[in-house]
N, C-alpha and C positions, 0 to 999 in steps of 0.2 A: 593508650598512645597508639597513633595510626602508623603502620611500620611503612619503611619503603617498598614497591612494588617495581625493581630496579631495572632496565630495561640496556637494549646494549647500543654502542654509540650507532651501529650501522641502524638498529631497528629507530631510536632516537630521527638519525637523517631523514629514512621514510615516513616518517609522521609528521616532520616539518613541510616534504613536499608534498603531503597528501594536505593540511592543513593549510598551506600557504601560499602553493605553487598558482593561483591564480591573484596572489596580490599582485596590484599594479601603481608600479611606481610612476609619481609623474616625469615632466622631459621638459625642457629647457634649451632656447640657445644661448649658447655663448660664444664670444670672441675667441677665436683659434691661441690668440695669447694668451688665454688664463682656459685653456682646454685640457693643459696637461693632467694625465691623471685621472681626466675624467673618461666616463663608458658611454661609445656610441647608442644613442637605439635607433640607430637606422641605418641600413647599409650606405657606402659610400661606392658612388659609381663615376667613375671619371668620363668629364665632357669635352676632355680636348687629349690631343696627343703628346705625349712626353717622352724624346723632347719633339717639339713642333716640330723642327726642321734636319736633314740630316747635316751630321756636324763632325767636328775632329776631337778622339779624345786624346790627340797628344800634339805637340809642336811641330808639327814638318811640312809635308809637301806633299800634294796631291798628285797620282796619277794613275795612267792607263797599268793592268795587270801586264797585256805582251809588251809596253816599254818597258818592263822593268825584269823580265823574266829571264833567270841565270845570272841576274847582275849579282856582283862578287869585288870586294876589295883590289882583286889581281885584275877583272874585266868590267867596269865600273860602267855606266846607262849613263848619255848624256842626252838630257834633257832640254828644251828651250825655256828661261822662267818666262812667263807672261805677266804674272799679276801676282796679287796679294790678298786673300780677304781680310776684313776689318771687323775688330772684336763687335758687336751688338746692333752691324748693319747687314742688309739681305746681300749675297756677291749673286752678284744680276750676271757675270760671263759663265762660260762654260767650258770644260776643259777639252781639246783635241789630242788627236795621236800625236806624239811626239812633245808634248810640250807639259807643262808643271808650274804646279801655285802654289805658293806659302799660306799656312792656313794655320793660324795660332789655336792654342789648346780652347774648347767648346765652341771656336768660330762655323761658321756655314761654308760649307767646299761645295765648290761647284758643280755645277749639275755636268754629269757623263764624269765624275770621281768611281775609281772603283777600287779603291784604298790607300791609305795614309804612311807613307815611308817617312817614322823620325827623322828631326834634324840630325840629330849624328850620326846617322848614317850618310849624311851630302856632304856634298864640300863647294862651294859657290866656284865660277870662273867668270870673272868680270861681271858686267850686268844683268846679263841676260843667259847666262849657259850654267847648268847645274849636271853636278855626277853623281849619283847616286849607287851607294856602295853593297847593298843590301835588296833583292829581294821583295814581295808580297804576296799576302793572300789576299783570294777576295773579302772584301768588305772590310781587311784588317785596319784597326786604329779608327774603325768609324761609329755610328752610333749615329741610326739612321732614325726615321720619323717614328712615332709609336714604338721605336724598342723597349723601353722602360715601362711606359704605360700607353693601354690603348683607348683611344676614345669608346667609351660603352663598357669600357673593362671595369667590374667590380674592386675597388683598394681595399678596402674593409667592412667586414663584415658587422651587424649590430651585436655590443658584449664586447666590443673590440676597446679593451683599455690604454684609450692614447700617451704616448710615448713620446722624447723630445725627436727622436727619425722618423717619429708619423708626422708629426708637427711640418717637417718637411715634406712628405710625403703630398699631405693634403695641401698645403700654400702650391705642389705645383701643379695641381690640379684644378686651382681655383678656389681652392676651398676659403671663404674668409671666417664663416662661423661655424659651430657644429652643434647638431641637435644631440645633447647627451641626456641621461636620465639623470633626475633631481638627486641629489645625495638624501640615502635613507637619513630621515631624523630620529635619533636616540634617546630617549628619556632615561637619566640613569637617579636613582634611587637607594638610597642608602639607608637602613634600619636598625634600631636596635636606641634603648635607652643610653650603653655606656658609649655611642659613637660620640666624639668631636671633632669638629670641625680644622680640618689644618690649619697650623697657625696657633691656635689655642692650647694653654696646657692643660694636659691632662690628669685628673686625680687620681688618688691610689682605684683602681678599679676602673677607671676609663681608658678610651681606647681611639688613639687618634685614627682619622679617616683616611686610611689608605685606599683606597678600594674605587673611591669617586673618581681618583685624578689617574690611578692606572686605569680605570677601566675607560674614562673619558680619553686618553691617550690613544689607549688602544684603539677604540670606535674610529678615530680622526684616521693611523693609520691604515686602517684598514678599507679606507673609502669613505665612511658612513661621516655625519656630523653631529654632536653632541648639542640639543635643542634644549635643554635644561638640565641641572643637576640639584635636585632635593632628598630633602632626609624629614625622615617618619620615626617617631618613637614607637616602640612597643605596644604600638595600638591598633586594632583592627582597623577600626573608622580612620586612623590618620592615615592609615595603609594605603585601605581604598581609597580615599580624598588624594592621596598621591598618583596611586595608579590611574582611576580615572582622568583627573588633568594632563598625565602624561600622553595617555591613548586618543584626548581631544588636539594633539599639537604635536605629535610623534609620527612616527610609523613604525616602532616597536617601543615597549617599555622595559629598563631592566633592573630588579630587585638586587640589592647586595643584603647577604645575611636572612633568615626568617626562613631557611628554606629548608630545614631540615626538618628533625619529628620531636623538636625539645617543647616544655609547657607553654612558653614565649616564641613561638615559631609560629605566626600568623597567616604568612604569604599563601599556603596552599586553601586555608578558607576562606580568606577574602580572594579569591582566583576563581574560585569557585562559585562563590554567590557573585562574580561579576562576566563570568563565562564559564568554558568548560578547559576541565586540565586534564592535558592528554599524556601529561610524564611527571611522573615521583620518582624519584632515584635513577642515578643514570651510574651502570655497571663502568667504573672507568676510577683509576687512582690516579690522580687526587681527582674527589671531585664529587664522591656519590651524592651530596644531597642536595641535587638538581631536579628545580620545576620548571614546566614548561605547559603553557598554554595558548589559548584564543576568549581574546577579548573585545570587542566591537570591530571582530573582522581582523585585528590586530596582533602578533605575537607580543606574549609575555614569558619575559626570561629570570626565573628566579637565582640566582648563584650563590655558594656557600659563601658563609663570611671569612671565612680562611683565605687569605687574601691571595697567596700563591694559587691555590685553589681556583679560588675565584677567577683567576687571569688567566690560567690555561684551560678551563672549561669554556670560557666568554670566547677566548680566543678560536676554537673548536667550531662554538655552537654559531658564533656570528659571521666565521668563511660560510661556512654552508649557508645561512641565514642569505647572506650576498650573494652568495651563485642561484641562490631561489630567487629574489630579486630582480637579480639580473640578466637570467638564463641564460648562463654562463659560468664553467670555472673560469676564477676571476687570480686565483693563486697557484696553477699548477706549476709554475717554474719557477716558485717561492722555495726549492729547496735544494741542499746537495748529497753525494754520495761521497760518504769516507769509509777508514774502517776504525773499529770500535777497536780503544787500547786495553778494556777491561771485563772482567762478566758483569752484566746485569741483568737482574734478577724480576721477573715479570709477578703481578698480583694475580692467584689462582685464579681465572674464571671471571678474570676485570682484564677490561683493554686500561694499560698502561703507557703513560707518558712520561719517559724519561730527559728531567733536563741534563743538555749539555753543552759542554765547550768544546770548539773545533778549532786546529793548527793546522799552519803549514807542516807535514813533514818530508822528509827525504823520500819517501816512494808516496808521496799524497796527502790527501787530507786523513789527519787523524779527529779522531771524537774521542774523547774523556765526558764519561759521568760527572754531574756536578749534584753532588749531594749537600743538606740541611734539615736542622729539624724542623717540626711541623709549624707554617706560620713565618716562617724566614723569609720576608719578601727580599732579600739579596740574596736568594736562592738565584731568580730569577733574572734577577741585574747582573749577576757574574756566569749566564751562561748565553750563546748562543742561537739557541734553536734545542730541538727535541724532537727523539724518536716514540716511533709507537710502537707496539707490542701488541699482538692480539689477544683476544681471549684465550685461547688455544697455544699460546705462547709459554713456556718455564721462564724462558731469559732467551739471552745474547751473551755469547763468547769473545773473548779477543778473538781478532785478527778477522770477525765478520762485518761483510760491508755494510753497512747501515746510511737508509737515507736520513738527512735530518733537514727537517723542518723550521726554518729559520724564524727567529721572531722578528 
């Protein structure tokens, strides 16, 4: 029996980016309204100014700074009104010493404005004569040409995963479509004679298929999209007959179960005879009997059948997978800091992942451990997110901050 040769998550990272860092995903445009979510690959450079014109960010009245200067409740600045701009038309006058224009919130003020004194601060005197009770800086209440954005000015960089305030961003830039990269395709694979198919009942000794629809959930989350999901009996040849069809219509393929070192554990020699495997056992609880290879240029991810297992390794192995992809971390403000209510207890010389539940409490976010035994896919459903722990780790104490990783 071949044993594991168990390696550790960071060394695992490096071998991904040594093996894979030159795949290239393909790109696509699409319509700005179905953009969200999706990752630039290409920088985005604005061709016009935002906003075009200088304007008013609040309701009042335009004027000169020495009209207005010491004006005060008790010595109030009287004004001449002249005009008015109009919301979504150019105001073609301009403003002189002594005099003042109403200029509604994002309207265009007149050219020689050199700041906006709110309406409540004025007080009208018949038609044409205004007091203003209050004061200016320069430029205050305005928002001149190119403040927000400059023509030539980079908005977003490529790896930039749009947002529904990018969305905005880019429509005012002009943007109507955006060149984003294809969503990685996922061939996901399920093995084992006693699998069944959700839906179906199961006999004394079978074992329905959880592992297909978490792990296809997960891929969707995670950015990727789920291109097939089949299942292999306990056969080499079905194996391969699986994996290779996934690798002709994927861009990675991922094995559930087979992947450890029992008699019926196929995945590391069919991996083998159909490329090279560069990871057997991967030092981490849960989760050791993790394969990982290259197959017609392509990543192959073997994961334990233990299904909890299975979802927090996948979950590990396929952020990194996407930030190689993508050249980009695509997750780093996927998590928060609390502090931990209890000890827990780290695996000697294994990077450990502990699941948890997180609350409001009185001085912050608390984390409680959620604990089950081996196999308990509502391990998972009843917690949160999850910390790590390194090799070099004993545990965590109450009352230490802990980041947690959110699912």
């Amino acid at each position: 029996m071949e044993l594991f040769e168990v390696k550790t998550t960071d060394e695992m990272k490096a071998l991904m980016e040594k093996y894979f860092s030159d795949y290239a995903l393909g790109t696509e445009r699409v319509p700005l309204g179905r953009a969200l979510g999706r990752i630039l690959a290409e920088p985005v450079v604005s061709g016009v100014n935002v906003p075009h014109f200088d304007r008013s960010v609040v309701d009042g009245y335009a004027v000169k700074l020495r009209d207005v200067q010491g004006a005060s409740e008790s010595i109030p600045a009287f004004l001449k009104l002249t005009g008015a701009a109009e919301m979504g038309r150019e105001t073609k006058f301009s403003l002189h010493a002594g005099e003042t224009v109403y200029v509604p919130t994002g309207g265009m003020v007149p050219e020689g404005t050199e700041a906006m004194v709110m309406i409540e601060f004025t007080e009208k005197f018949g038609d044409d004569e205004l007091a203003i009770y209050k004061g200016a800086g320069s430029l205050e209440n305005m928002m001149l040409t190119g403040d927000d954005i400059r023509a030539g000015e980079p908005v977003f960089e490529a790896g930039h995963t749009i947002r529904p305030q990018d969305v905005g961003v880019l429509s005012s830039v002009g943007v109507v479509d955006a060149l984003v990269y294809k969503k990685p395709g996922i061939t996901i694979i399920s093995t084992g004679d006693e699998i069944v198919r959700p839906g179906q009942t199961p006999g004394l000794g079978e074992i329905v298929d959880i592992n297909t629809p978490a792990i296809a959930a997960l891929t969707e989350k995670l950015g990727a999209e789920v291109i097939e999901t089949a299942y292999a009996d306990d056969d080499p040849k079905a194996i391969e007959a699986a994996i290779t069809r996934g690798l002709e219509t994927s861009d990675a393929v991922v094995l559930s179960g087979g992947s450890s070192v029992g008699e019926r554990d196929y995945t590391l020699t069919v991996l083998n005879d159909l490329g090279e495997v560069f990871l057997h056992g991967l030092s981490i609880k849960p989760g050791k009997p993790t394969i990982m290879g290259k197959a017609l240029g392509k990543p192959v991810i073997g994961l334990p059948g233990q299904p909890a297992s299975a979802i927090m390794v996948y979950m590990v192995v396929m952020k990194k997978l996407m930030n190689i992809f993508h050249r980009t971390d695509l997750y780093k403000n996927q998590y928060i800091v609390g502090t931990l209510t209890e000890n827990v207890h780290a695996a000697p010389g294994r990077r450990t992942f502990q699941t948890v539940a997180v609350e409001a409490g009185g001085d912050g976010v608390l984390v409680r451990p959620t604990y089950g035994k081996s196999g308990m896919i509502t391990l998972l459903a009843y917690s949160d997110g999850y910390i790590e722990m390194t090799e070099n780790e004993e545990g965590k104490n109450p009352g230490d901050p802990v980041k947690v990783m959110l699912f």
